[in-house]
N, CA, C and O atoms as a GROMACS GRO file, in nm:
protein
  576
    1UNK      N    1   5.221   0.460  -2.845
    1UNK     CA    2   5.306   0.440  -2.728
    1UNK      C    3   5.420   0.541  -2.733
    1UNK      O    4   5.509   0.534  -2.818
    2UNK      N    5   5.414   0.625  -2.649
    2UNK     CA    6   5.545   0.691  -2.609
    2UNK      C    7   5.662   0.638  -2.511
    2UNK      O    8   5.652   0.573  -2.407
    3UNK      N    9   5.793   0.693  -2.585
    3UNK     CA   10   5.868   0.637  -2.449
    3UNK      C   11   5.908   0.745  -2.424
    3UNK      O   12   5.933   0.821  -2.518
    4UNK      N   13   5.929   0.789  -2.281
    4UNK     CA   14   6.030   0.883  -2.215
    4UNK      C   15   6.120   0.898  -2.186
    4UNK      O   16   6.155   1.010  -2.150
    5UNK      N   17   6.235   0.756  -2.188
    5UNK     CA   18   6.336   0.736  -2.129
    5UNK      C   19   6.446   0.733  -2.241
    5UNK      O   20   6.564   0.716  -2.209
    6UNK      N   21   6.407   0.751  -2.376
    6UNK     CA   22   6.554   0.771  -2.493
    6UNK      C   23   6.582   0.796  -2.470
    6UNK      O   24   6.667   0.715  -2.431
    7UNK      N   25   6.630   0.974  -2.402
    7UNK     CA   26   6.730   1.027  -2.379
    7UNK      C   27   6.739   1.081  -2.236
    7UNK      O   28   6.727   1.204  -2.238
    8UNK      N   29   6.755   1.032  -2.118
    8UNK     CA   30   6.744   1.093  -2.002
    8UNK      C   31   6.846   1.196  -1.987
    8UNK      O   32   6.963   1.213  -2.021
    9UNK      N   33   6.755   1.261  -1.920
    9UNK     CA   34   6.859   1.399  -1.882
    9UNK      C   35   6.863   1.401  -1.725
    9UNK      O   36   6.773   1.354  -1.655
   10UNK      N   37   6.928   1.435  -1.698
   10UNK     CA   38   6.986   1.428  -1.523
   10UNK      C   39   6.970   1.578  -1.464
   10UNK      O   40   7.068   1.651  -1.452
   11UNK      N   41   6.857   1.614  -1.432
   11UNK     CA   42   6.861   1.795  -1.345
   11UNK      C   43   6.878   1.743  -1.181
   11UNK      O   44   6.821   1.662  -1.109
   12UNK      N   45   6.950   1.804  -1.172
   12UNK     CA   46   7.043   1.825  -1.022
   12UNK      C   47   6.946   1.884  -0.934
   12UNK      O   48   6.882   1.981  -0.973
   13UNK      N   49   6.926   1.830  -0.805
   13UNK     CA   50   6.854   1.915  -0.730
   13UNK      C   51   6.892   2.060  -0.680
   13UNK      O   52   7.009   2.097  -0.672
   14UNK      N   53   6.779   2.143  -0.644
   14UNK     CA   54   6.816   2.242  -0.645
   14UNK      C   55   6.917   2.323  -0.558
   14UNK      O   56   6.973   2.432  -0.566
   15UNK      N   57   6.914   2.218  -0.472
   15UNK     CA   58   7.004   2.264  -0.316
   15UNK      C   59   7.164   2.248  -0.364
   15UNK      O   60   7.247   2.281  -0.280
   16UNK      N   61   7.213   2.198  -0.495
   16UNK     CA   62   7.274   2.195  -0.588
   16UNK      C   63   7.354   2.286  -0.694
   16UNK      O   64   7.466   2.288  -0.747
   17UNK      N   65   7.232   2.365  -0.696
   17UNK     CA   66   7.259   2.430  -0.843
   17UNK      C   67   7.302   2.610  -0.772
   17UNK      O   68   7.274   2.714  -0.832
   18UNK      N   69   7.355   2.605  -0.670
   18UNK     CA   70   7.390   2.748  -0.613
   18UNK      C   71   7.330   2.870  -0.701
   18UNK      O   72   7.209   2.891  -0.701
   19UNK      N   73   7.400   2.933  -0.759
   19UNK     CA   74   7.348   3.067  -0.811
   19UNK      C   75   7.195   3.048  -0.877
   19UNK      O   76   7.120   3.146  -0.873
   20UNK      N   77   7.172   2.987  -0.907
   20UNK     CA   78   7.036   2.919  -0.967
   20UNK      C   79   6.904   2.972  -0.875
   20UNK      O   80   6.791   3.013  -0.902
   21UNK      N   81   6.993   2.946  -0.734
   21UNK     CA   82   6.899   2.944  -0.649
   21UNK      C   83   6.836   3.093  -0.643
   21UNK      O   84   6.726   3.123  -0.595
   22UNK      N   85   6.936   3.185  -0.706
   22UNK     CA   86   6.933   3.336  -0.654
   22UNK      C   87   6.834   3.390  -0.761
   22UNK      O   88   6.736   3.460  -0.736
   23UNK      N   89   6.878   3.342  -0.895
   23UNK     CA   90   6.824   3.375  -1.070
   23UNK      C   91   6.704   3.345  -1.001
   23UNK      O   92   6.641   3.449  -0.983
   24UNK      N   93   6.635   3.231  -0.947
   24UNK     CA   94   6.503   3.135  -0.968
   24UNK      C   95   6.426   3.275  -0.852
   24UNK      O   96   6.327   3.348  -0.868
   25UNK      N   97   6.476   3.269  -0.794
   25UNK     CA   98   6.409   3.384  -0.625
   25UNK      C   99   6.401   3.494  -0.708
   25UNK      O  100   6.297   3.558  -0.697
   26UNK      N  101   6.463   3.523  -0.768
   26UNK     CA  102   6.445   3.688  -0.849
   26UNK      C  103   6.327   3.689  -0.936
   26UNK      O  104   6.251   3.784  -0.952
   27UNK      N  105   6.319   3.551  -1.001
   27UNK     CA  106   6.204   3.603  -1.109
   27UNK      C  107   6.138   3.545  -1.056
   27UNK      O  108   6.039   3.549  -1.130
   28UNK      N  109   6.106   3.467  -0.949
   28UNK     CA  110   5.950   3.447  -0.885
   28UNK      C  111   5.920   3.581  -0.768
   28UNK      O  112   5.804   3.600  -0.733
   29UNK      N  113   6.012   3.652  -0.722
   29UNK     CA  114   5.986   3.776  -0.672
   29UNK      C  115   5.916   3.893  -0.779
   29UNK      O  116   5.809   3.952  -0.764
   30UNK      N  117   6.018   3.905  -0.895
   30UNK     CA  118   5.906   3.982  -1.024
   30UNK      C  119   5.775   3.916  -1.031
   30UNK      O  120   5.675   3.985  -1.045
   31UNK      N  121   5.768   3.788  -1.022
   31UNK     CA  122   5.664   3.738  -1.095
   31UNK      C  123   5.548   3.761  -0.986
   31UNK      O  124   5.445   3.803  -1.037
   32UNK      N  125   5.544   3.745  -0.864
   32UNK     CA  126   5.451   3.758  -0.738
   32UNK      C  127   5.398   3.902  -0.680
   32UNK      O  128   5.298   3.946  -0.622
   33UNK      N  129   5.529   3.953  -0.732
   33UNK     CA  130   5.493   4.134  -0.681
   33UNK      C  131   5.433   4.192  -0.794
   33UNK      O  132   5.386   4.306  -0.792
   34UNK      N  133   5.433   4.100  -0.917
   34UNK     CA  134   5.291   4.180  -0.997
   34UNK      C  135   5.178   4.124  -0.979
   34UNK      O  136   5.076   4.181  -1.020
   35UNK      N  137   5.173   4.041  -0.936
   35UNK     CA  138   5.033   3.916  -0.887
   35UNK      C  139   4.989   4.003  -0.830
   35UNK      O  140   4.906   4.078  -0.881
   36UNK      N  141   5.052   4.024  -0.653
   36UNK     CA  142   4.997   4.061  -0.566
   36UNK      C  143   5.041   4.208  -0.557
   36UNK      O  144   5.078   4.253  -0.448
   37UNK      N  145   5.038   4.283  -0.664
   37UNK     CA  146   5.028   4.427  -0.736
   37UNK      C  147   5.117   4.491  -0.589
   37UNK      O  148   5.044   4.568  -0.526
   38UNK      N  149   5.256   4.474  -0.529
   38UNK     CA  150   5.349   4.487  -0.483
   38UNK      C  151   5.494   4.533  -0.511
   38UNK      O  152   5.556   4.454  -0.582
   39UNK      N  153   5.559   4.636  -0.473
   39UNK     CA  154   5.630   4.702  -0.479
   39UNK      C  155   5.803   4.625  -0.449
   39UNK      O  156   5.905   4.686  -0.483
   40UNK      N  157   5.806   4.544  -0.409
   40UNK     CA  158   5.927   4.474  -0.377
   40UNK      C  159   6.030   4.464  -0.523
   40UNK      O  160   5.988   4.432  -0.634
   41UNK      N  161   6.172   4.501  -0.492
   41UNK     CA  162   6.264   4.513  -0.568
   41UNK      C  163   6.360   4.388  -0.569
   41UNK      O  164   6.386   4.333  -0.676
   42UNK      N  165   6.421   4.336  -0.430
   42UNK     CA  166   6.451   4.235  -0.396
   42UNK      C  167   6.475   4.205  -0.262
   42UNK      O  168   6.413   4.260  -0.171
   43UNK      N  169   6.598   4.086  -0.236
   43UNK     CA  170   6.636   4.041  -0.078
   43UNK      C  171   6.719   4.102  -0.041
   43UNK      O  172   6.804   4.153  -0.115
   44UNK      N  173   6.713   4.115   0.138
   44UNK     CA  174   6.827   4.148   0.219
   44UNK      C  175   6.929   4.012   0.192
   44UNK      O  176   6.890   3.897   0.176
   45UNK      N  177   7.050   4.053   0.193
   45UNK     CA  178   7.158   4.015   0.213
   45UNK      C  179   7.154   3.879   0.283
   45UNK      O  180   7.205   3.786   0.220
   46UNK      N  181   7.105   3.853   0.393
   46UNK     CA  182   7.050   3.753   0.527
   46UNK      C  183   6.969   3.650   0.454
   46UNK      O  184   6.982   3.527   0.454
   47UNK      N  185   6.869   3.735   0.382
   47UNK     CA  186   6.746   3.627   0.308
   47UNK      C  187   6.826   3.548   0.212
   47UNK      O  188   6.818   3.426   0.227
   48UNK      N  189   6.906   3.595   0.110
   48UNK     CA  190   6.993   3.543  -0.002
   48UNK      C  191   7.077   3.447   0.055
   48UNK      O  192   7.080   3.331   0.015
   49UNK      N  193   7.148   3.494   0.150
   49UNK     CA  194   7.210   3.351   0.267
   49UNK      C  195   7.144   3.258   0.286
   49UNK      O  196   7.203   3.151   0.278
   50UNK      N  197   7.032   3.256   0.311
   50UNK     CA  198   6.889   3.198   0.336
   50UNK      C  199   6.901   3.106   0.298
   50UNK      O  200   6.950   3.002   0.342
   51UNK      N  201   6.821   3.156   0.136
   51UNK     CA  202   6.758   3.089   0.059
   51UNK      C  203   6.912   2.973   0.004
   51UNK      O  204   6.901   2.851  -0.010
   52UNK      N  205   7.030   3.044  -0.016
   52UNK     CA  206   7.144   2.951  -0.036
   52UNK      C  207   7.191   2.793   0.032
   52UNK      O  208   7.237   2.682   0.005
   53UNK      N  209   7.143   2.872   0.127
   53UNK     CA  210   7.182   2.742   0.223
   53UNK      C  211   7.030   2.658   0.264
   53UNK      O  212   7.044   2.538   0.286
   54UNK      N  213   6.966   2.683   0.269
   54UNK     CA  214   6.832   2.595   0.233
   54UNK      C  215   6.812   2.502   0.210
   54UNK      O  216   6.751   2.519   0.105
   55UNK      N  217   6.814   2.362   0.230
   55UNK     CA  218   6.767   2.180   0.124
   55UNK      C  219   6.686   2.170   0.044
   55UNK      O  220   6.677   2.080  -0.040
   56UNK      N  221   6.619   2.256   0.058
   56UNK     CA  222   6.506   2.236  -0.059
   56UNK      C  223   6.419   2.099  -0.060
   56UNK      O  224   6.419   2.023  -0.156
   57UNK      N  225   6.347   2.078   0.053
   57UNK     CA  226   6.302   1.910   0.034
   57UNK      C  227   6.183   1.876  -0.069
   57UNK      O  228   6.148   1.767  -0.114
   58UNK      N  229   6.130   2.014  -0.094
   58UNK     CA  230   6.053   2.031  -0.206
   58UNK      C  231   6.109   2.022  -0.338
   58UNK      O  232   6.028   1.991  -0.425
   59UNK      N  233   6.212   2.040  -0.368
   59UNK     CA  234   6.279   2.128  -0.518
   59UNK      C  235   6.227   2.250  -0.518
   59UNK      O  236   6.186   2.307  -0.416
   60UNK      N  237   6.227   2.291  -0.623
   60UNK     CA  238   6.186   2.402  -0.685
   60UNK      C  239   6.001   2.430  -0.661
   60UNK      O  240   5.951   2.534  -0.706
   61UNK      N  241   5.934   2.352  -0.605
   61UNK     CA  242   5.817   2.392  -0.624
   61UNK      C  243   5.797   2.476  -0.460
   61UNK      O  244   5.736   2.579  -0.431
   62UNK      N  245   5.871   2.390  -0.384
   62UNK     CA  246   5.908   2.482  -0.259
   62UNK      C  247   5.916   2.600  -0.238
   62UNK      O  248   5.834   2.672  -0.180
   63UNK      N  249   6.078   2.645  -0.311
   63UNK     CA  250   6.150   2.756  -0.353
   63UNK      C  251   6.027   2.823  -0.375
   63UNK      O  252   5.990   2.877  -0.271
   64UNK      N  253   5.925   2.846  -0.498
   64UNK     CA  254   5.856   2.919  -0.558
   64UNK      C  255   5.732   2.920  -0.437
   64UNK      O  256   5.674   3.025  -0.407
   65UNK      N  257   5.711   2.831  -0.394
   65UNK     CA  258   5.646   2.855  -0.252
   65UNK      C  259   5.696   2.984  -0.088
   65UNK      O  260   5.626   3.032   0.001
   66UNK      N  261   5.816   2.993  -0.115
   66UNK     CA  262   5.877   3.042  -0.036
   66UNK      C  263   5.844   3.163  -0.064
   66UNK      O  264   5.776   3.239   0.005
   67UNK      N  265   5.901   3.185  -0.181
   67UNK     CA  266   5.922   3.371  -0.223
   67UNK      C  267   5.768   3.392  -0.258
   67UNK      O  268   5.746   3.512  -0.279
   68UNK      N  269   5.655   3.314  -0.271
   68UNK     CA  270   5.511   3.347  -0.276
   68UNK      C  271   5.486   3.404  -0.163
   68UNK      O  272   5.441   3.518  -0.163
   69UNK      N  273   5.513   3.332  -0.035
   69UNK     CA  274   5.486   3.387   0.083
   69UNK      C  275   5.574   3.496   0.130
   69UNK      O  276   5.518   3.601   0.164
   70UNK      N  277   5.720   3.486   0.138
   70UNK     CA  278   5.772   3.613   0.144
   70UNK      C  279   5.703   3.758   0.060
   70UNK      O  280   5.720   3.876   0.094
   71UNK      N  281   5.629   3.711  -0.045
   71UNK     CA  282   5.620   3.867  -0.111
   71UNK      C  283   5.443   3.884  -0.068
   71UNK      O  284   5.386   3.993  -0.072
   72UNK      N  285   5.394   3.790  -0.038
   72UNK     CA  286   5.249   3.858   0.051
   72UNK      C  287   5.235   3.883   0.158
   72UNK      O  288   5.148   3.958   0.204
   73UNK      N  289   5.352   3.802   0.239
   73UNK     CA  290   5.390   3.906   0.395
   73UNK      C  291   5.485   4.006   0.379
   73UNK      O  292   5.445   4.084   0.466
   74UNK      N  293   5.559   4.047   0.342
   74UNK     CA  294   5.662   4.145   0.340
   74UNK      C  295   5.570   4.273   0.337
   74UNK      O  296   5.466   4.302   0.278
   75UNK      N  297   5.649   4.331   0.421
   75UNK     CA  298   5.597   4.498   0.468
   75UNK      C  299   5.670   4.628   0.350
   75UNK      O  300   5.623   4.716   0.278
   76UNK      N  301   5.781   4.587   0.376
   76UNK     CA  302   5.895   4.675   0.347
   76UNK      C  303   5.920   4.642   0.136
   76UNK      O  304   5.838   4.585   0.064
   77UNK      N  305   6.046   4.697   0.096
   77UNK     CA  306   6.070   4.750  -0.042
   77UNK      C  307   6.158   4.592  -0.052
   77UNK      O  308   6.219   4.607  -0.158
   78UNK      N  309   6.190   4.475  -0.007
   78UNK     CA  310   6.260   4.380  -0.006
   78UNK      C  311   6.236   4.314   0.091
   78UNK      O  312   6.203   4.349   0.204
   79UNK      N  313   6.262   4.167   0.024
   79UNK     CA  314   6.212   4.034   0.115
   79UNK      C  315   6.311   3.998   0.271
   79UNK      O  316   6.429   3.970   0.295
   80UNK      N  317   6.252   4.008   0.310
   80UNK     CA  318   6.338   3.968   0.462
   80UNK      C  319   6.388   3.851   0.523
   80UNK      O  320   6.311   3.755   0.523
   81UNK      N  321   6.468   3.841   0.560
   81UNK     CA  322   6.481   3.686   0.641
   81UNK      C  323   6.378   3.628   0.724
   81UNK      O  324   6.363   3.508   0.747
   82UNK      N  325   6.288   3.756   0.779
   82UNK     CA  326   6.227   3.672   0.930
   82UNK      C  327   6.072   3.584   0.888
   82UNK      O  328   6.007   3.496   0.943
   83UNK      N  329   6.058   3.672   0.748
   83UNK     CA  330   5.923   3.577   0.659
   83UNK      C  331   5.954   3.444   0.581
   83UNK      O  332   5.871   3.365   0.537
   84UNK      N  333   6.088   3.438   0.574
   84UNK     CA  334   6.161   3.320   0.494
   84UNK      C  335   6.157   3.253   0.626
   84UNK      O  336   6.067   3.176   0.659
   85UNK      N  337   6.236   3.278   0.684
   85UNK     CA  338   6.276   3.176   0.852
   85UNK      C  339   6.152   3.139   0.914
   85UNK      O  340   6.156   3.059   1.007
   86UNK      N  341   6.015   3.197   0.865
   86UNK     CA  342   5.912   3.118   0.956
   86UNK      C  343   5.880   3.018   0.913
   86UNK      O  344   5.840   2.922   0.978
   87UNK      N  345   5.901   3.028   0.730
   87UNK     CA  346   5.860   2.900   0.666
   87UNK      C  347   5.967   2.781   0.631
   87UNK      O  348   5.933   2.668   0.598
   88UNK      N  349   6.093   2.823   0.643
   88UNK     CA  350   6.181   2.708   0.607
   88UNK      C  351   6.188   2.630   0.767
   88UNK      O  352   6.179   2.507   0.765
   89UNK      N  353   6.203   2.699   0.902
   89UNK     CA  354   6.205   2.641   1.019
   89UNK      C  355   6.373   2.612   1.043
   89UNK      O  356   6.413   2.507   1.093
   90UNK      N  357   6.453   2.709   1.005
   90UNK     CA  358   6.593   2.710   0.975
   90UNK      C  359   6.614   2.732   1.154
   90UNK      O  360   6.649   2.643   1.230
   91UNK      N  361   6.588   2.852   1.186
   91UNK     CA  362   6.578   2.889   1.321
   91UNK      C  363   6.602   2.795   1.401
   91UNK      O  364   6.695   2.784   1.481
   92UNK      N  365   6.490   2.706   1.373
   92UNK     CA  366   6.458   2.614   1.533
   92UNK      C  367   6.588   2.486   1.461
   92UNK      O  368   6.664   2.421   1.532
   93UNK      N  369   6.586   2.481   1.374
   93UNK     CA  370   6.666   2.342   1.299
   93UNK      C  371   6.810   2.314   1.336
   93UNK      O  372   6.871   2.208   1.323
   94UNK      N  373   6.866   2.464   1.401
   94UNK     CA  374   7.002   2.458   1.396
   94UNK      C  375   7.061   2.528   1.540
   94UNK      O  376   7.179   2.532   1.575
   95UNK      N  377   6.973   2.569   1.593
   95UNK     CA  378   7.044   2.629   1.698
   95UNK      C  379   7.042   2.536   1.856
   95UNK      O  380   6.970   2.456   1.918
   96UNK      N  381   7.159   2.601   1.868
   96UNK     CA  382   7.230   2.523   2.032
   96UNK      C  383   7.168   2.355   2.011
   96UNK      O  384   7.076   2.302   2.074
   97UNK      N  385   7.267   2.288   1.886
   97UNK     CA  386   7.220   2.174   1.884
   97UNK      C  387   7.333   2.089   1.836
   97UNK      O  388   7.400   2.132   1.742
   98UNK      N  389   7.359   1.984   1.885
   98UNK     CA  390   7.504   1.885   1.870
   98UNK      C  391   7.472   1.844   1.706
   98UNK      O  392   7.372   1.834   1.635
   99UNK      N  393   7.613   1.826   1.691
   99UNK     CA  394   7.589   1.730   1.512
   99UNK      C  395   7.489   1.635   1.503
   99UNK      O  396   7.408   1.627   1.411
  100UNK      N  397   7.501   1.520   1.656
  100UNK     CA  398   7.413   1.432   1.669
  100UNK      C  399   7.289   1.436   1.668
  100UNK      O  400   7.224   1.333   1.650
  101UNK      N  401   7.218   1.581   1.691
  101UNK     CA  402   7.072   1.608   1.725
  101UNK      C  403   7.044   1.632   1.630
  101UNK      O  404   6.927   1.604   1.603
  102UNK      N  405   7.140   1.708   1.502
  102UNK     CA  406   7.103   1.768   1.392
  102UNK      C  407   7.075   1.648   1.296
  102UNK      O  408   6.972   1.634   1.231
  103UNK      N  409   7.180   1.566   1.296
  103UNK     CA  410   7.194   1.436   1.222
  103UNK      C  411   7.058   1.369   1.226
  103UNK      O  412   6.985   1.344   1.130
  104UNK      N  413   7.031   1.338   1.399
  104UNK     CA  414   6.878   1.272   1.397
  104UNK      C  415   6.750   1.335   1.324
  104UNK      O  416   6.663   1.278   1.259
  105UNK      N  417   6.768   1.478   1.356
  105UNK     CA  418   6.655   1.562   1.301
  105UNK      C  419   6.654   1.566   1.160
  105UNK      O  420   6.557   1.576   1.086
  106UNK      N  421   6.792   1.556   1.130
  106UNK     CA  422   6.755   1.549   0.925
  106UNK      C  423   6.708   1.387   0.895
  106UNK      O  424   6.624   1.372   0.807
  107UNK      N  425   6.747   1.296   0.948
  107UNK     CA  426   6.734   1.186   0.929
  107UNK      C  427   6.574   1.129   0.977
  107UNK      O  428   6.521   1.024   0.941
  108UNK      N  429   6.531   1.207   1.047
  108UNK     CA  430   6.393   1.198   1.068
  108UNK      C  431   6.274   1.245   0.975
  108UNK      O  432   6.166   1.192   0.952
  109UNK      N  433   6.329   1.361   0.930
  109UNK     CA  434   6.282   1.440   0.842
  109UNK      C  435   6.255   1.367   0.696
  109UNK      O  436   6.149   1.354   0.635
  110UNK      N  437   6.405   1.318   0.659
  110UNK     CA  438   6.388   1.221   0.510
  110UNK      C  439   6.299   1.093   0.526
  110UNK      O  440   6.232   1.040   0.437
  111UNK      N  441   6.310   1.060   0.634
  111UNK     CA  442   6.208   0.920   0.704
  111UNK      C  443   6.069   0.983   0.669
  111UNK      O  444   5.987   0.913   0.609
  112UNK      N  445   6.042   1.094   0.697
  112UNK     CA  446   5.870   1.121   0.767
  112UNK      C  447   5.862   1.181   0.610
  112UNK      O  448   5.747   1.161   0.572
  113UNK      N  449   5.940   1.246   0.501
  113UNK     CA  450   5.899   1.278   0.351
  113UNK      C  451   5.881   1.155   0.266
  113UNK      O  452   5.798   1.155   0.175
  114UNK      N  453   5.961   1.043   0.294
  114UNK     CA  454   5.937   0.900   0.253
  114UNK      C  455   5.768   0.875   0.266
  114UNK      O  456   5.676   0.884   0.184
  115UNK      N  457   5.777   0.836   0.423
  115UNK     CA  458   5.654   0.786   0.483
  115UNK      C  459   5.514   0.899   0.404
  115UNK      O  460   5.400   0.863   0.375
  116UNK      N  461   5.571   1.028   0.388
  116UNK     CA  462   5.433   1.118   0.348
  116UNK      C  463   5.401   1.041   0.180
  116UNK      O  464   5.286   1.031   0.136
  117UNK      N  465   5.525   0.992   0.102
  117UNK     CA  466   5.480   0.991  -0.022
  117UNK      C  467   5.466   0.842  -0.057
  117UNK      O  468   5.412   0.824  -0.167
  118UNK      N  469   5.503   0.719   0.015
  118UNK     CA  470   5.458   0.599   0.019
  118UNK      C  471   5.380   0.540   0.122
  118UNK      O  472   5.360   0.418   0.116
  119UNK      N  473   5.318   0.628   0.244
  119UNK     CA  474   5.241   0.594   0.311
  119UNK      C  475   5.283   0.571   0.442
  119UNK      O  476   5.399   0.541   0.469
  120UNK      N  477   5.182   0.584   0.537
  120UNK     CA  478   5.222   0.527   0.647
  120UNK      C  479   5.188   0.383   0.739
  120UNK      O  480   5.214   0.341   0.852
  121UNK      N  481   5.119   0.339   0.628
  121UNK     CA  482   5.118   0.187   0.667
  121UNK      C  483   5.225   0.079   0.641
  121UNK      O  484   5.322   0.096   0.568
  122UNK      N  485   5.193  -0.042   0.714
  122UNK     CA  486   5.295  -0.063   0.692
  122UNK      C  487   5.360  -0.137   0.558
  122UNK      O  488   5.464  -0.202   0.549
  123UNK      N  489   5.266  -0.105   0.460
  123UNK     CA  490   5.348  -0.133   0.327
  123UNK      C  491   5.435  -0.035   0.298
  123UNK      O  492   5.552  -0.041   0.259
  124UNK      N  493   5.343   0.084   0.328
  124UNK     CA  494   5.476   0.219   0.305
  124UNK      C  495   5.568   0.213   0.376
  124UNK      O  496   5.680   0.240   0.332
  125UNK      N  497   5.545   0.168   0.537
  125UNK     CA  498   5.708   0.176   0.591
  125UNK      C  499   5.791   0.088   0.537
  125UNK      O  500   5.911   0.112   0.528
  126UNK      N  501   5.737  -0.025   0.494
  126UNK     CA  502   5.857  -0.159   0.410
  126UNK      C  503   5.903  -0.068   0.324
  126UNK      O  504   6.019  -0.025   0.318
  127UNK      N  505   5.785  -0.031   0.239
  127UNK     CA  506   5.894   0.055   0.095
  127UNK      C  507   6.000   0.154   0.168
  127UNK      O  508   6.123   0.161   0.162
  128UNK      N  509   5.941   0.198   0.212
  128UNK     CA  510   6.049   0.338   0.266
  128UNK      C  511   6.191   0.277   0.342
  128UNK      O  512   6.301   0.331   0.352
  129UNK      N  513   6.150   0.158   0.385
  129UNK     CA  514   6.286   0.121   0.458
  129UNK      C  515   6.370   0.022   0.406
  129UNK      O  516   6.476  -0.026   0.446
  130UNK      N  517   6.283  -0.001   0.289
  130UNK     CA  518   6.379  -0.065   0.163
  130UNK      C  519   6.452   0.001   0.084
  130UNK      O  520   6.551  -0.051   0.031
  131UNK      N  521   6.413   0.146   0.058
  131UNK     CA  522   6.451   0.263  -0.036
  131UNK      C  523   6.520   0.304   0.073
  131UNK      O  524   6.638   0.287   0.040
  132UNK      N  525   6.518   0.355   0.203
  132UNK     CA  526   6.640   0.406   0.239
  132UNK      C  527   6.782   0.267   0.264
  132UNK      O  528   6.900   0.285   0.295
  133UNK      N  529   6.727   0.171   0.242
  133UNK     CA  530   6.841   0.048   0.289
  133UNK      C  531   6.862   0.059   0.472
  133UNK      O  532   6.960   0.089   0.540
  134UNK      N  533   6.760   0.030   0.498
  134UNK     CA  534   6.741  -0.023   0.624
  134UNK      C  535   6.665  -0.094   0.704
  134UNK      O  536   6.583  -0.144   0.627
  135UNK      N  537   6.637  -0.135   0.826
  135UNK     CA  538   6.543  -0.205   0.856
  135UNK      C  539   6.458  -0.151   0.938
  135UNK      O  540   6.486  -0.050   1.002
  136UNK      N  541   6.326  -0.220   0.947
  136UNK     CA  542   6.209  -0.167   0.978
  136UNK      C  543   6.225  -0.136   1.095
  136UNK      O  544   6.198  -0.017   1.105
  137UNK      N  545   6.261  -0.188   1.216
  137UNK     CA  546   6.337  -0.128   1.353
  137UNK      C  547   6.390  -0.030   1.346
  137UNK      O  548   6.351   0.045   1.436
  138UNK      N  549   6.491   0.030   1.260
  138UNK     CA  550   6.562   0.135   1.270
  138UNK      C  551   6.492   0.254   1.223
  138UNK      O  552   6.506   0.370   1.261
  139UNK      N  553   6.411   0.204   1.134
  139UNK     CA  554   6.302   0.292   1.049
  139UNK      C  555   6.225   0.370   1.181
  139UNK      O  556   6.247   0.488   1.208
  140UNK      N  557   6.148   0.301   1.244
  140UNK     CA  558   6.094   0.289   1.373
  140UNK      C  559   6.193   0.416   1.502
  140UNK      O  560   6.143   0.490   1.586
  141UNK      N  561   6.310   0.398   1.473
  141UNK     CA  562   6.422   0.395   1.612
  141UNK      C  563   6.463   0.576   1.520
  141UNK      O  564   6.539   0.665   1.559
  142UNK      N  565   6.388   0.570   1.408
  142UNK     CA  566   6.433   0.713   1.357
  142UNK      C  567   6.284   0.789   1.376
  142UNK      O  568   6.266   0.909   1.355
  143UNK      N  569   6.232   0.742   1.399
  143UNK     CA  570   6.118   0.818   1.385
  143UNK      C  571   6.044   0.866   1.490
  143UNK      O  572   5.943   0.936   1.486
  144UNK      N  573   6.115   0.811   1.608
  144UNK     CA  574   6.146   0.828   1.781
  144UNK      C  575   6.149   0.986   1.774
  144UNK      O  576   6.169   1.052   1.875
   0.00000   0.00000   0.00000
């Protein structure tokens, strides 16, 4: 019998760990542009903004998802914003949009990543609307 829990350690999500975010993009950019036998050095300025401000609803397996695809579409000697922005959906997420719309849209979003990983029946919506501390109506009234 093993236990795992002697000594817990607490890792911070990544949307968290700021410069981290930049170290982690760099060496999965080395690491992809020798994969895909590619010339890329690093990001525009824009992309690094990017990737900073980002949620990360994945963690880190995301992140490393991101700069995979940035470095097999990228044309040019460095990763761009407009191959990052197709896949994070930053674009459409934030523009000409009230706090309130934004609020609903993130709050929909954590609803529908719940519902993807406990289901969408309705045992999963109980769990999910027990884990967010709310009720199944509102659960419902977010997902509108």
């Amino acid at each position: 019998m093993y236990r795992l829990n002697v000594v817990p350690i607490h890792i911070p999500p990544l949307r968290e760990r700021g410069y981290d975010i930049i170290m982690l993009s760099r060496y999965f950019l080395s690491y992809f542009s020798n994969i895909y036998n590619k010339k890329l050095t690093s990001f525009t300025p824009e992309c690094e903004k990017l990737l900073l401000d980002y949620m990360y609803p994945g963690n880190i397996r995301e992140l490393r998802n991101l700069i995979e695809y940035g470095v097999i579409f990228e044309e040019g000697n460095a990763i761009g914003i407009d191959n990052i922005d197709k896949q994070t959906n930053t674009s459409n997420f934030s523009k000409n949009k009230s706090l309130a719309e934004l609020t609903r849209q993130y709050e929909k979003s954590v609803v529908q990543s719940y519902l993807n990983r406990y289901g969408e029946n309705l045992e999963g919506k109980a769990k999910t609307a027990k884990l967010l501390g709310i009720s199944m109506a509102t659960l419902y009234r977010k997902l509108e």
